[in-house]
C-alpha positions as CSV (number, residue, x, y, z in Angstrom):
1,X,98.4,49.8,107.4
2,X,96.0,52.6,106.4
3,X,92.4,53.0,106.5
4,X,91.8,55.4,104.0
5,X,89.8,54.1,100.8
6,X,91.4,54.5,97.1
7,X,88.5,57.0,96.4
8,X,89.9,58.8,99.1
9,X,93.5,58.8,98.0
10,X,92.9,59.5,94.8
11,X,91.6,62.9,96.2
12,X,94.5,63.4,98.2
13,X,96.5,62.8,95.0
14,X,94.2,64.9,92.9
15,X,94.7,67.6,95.3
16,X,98.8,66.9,95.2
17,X,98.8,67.4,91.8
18,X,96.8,70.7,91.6
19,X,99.0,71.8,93.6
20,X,102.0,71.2,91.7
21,X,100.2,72.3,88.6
22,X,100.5,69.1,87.1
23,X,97.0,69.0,85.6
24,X,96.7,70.2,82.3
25,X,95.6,68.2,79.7
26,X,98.4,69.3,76.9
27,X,100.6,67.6,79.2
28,X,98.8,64.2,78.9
29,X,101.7,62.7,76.8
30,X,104.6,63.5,79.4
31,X,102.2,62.3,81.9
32,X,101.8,58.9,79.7
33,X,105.9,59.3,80.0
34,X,106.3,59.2,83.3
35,X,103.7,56.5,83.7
36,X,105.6,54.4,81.8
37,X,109.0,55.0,83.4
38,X,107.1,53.7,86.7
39,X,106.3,50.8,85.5
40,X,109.8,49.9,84.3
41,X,110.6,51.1,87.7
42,X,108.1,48.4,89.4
43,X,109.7,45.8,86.8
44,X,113.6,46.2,87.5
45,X,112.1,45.9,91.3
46,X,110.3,42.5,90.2
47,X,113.5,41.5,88.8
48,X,115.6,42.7,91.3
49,X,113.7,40.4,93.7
50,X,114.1,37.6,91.7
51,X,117.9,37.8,90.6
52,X,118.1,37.8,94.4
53,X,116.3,34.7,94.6
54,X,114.0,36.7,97.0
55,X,110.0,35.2,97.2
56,X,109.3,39.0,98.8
57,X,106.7,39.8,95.6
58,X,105.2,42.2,98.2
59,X,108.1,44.3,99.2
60,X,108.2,47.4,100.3
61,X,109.9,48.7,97.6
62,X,107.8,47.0,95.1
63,X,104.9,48.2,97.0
64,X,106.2,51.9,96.8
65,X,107.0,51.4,92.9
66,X,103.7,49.8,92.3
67,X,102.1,52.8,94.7
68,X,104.0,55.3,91.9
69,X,102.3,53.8,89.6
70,X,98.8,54.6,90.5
71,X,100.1,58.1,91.6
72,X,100.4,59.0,87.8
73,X,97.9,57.0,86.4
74,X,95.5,58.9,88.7
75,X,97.1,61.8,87.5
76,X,96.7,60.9,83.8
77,X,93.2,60.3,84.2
78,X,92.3,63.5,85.5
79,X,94.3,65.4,83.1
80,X,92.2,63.5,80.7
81,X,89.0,63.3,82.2
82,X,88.4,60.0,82.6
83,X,87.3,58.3,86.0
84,X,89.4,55.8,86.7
85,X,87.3,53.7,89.1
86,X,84.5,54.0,86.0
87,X,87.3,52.8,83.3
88,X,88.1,49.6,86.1
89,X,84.2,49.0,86.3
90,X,83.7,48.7,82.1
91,X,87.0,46.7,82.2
92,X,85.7,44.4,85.2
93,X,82.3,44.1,83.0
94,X,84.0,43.1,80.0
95,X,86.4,40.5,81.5
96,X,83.8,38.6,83.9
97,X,82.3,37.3,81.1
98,X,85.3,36.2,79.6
99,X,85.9,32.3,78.8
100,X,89.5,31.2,78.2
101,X,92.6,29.4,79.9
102,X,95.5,30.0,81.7
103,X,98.9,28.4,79.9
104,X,102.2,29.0,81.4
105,X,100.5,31.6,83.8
106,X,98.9,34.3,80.9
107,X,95.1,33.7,80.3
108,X,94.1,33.2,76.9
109,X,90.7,34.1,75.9
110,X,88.7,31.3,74.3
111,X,88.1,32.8,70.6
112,X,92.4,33.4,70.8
113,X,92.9,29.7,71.8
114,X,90.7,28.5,68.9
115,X,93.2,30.6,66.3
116,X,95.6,29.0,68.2
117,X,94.4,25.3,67.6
């Protein structure tokens, strides 16, 4: 569909938001706001989807909602100064060492399932 790279959007969205004045770091909580409201967005799409008895999980719309959702996440990191492609790589780290399960499709880590037992 496109051939640009996320580093490069995330520019392009960097940019967007400068230009809207959007990046000032009193304003991280709103921005926390409005990250949230798009990801209730993305989940009423989910829903929507399955209410319908629709198997689309890649819709357009959902695409869109999910797209949102990186818009202001990108925009919260900036406002805070964190990289998010560095905060993804330390995550990535942590979790591929991670030994667990999956039950009822939500991985468990191994030192939960043993509190578990």
């Amino acid at each position: 569909m496109n051939d640009k790279t996320f580093e490069e959007l995330k520019i392009k969205v960097e940019e967007w938001a400068k230009d809207k004045d959007l990046l000032h770091s009193e304003n991280a909580d709103k921005q926390f706001m409005k990250f949230i409201e798009e990801v209730f967005e993305f989940k009423s799409e989910m829903d929507l989807i399955h209410i319908l008895g629709g198997n689309e999980l890649n819709s357009h719309d959902m695409m869109l909602e999910m797209g949102d959702i990186f818009v202001t996440l990108i925009i919260l990191c900036e406002q805070l100064e964190i990289d998010p492609v560095v905060c993804l790589e330390m995550a990535y780290k942590k979790i591929s060492q991670r030994r667990g399960r999956t039950i009822d499709g939500v991985f468990y880590k191994q030192e939960d399932l043993e509190g578990m037992e």
